[in-house]
N, C-alpha and C positions, 0 to 999 in steps of 0.2 A: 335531649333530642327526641322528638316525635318517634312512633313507632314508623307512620306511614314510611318517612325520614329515611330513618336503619333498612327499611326494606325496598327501598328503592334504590338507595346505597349497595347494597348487597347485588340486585338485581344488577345494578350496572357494571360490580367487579366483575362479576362472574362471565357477561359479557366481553368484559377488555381480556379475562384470563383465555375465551373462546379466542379470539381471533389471534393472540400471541400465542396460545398452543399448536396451531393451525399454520401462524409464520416461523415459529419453533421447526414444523414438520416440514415445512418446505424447505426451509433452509440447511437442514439437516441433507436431505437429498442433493439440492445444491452443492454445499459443502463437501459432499463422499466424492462428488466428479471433477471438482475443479481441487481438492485433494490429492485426488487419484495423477489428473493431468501434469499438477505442478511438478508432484514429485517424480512424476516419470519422462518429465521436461529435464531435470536437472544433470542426469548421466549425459543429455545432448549439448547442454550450456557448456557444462563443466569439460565435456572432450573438445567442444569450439572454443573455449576461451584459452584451452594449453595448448593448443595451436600457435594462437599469436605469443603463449610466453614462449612455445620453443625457438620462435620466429622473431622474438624482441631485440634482442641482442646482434641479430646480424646487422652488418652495416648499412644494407640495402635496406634493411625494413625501420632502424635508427633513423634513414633521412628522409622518412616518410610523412609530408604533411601532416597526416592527421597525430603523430606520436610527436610532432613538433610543436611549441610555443610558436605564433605569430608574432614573427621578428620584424623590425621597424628595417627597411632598407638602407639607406643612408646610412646605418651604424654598422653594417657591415662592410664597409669601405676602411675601416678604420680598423679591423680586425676583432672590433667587441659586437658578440650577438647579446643584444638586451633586450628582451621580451616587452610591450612597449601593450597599455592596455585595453582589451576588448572587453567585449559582455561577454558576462555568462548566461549558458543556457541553461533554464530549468526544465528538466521533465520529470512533472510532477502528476504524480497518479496516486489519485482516491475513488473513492466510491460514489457514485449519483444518488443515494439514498441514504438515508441515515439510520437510525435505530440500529445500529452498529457498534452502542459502547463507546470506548475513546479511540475508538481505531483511526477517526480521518483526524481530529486534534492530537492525536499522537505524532503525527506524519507530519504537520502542519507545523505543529510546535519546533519539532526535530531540524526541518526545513530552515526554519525561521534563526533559530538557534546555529544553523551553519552558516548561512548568510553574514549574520552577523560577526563571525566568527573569522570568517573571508574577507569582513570590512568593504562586505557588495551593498552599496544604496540600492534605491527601485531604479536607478537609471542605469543601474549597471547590469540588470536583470532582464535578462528574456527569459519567459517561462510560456513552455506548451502544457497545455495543463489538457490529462486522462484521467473525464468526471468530472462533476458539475462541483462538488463540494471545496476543492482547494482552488479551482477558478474561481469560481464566486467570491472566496476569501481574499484570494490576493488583487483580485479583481477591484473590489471595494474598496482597498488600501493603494489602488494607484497605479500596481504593476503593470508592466508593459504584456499581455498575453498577448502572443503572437496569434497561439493557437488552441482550439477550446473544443474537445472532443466528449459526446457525451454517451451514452447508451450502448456501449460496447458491449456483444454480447459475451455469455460464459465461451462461446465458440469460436473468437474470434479464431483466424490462422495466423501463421507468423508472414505471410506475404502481406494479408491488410494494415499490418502496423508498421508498411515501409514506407505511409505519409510520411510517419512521424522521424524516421531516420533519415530520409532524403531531404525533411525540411532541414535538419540539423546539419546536414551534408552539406547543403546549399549554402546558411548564415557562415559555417565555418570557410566554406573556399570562396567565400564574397569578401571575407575579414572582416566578415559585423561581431562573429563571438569567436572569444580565443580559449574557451572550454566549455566542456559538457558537463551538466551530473544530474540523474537521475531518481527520484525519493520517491520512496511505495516502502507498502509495510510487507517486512520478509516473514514468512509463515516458517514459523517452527513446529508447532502443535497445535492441536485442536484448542486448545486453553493458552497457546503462548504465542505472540507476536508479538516482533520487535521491527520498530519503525529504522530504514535503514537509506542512507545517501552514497553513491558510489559514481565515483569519476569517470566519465567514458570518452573524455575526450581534453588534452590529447594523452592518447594511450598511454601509459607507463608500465615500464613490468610493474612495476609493485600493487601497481592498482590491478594489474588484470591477475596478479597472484592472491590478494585481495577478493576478487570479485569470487575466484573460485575456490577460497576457502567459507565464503560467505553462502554458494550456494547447496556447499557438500553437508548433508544431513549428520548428524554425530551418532545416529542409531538409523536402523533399519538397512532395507538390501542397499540403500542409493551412497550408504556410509561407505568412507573411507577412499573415494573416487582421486585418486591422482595426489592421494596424501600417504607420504614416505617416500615418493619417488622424486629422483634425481632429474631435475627440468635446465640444467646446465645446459648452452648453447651445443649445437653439432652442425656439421659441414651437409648442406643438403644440396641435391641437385632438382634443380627448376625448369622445366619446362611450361611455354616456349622460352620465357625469361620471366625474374624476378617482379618483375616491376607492372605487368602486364597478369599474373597469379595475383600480385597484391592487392591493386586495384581492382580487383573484382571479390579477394578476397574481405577486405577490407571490411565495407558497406554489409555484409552478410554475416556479417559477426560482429557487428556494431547494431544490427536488426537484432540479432539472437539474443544481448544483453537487454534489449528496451524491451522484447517481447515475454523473456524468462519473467524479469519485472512485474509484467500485468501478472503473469498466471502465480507469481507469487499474491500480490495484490488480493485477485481474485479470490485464492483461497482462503486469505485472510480475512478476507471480506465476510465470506460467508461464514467462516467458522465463529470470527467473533459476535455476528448479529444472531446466530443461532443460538450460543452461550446467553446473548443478552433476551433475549425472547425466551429462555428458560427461566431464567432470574427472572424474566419479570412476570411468567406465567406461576412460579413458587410463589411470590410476592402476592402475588391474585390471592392465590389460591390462601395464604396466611391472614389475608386483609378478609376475607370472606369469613375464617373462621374466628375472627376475632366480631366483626360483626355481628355474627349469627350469636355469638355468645351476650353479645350489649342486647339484641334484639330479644332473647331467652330473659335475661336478667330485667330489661323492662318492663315487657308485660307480666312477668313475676310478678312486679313490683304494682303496678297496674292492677292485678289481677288480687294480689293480697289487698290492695287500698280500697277497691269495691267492696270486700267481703269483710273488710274493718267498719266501711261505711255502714252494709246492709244493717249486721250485726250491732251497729252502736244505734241504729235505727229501731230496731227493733225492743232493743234493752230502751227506749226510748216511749217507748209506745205500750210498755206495762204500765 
């Protein structure tokens, strides 16, 4: 390889290692707030979601649409309730950008892998997709996307992402879908996420006992949140009634579970692209000093072959 070659080479690592050092720094910043948020989201999840476990079990909140399988009528004249089948909905949330590692083919994969797992074709699929990258995938492949939300920022609130719960409100009390579940990748550590799929509709205790052991951290202050404690049903009193509390409770803890989602998402987002822009600014920076050493060793070698020329010219010219 030419010298000019190696130092134009070199010239350009050095370059790509500038501007990933730079998306390194920003994401880094990124990363400490949408950190900060998540985890200080999850004491709020986690006391709204043992709500509805306290509240599972009573019988008023048992015959509660949304905690019930969409039953075919006519078979209930016969005394058999048999679940009879609807779509499922997807709410699937990735990130708009890449350079993030395998963070969105982690999710994507994971997705794909429960699908199949559920024995759901594309027809049996509604998916609202949070982020251009798992739209776009399933998109290509055929899926039904209802709905395609992009450029969310690190600030949303939790009132802006009640599109996407009222849309889901809506398919379900129409009987177009007869369950929910939602897949984003759940932040553990700054170096550790795990792509995660969680049923939100129709409610089950076990899944919302599920959801809130999924969001309780295993270290730190946010550890150990409503874990050891006794969520056995108890006799409560309802004002003005039951049924008129639920319905209003309902939707706003159905929002709190889509919303936790992103800011997990989020964090995950940032932490893993930040990791990958370090890697890849080490890599730079390694590629550069193996360069500079081929570029050292060349003209050496250049520079000894002149001086073998001069000299055998010389011993030439006696």
């Amino acid at each position: 390889m030419a010298l000019k070659h190696i130092k134009l080479k070199i010239q350009s690592v050095k370059k790509t290692s500038t501007v990933t050092r730079a998306m390194e720094a920003v994401s880094a910043v990124k990363m400490r707030k949408s950190q900060e948020r998540a985890l200080g989201g999850r004491a709020y999840a986690a006391a709204a979601l043992t709500i509805l476990e306290r509240l599972s079990s009573s019988h008023e909140l048992r015959h509660h649409p949304l905690m019930m399988d969409i039953v075919s009528p006519s078979l209930e004249n016969d005394g058999h309730r048999k679940s009879i089948m609807r779509k499922t909905c997807l709410v699937l949330i990735t990130s708009d950008k890449g350079l993030a590692g395998a963070l969105n083919s982690n999710v994507i994969r994971t997705t794909e892998r429960e699908l199949e797992s559920r024995e759901l074709s594309k027809n049996d699929v509604v998916i609202i997709a949070i982020g251009r990258r798992g739209g776009d995938y399933f998109a290509n492949r055929g899926y039904d996307i209802r709905a395609k939300h992009e450029n969310l920022s690190d600030s949303v609130s939790e009132s802006e992402m009640r599109f996407v719960t009222d849309l889901v409100l809506t398919m379900h009390r129409e009987g177009e879908i007869g369950s929910a579940l939602v897949a984003y990748q759940n932040f553990l550590s700054t170096f550790d996420q795990k792509p995660a799929i969680r049923q939100i509709l129709p409610i089950k205790p076990e899944t919302i006992h599920e959801m809130v052991a999924g969001i309780v951290p295993a270290k730190g202050k946010y550890a150990g949140i409503g874990q050891g404690e006794d969520w056995t049903p108890a006799t409560y009193s309802i004002e003005p009634d039951i049924e008129t509390v639920v319905n209003e409770l309902m939707p706003k803890l159905l929002n709190i579970v889509v919303f936790h989602a992103l800011l997990e998402a989020k964090a995950s987002e940032h932490s893993a692209r930040m990791v990958a822009m370090k890697s890849a600014t080490d890599k730079a920076k390694e590629m550069a000093r193996d360069l500079t050493r081929t570029f050292n060793k060349v003209r050496q070698a250049a520079i000894t072959r002149e001086v073998s020329e001069i000299t055998s010219g010389i011993e030439a010219m006696k």
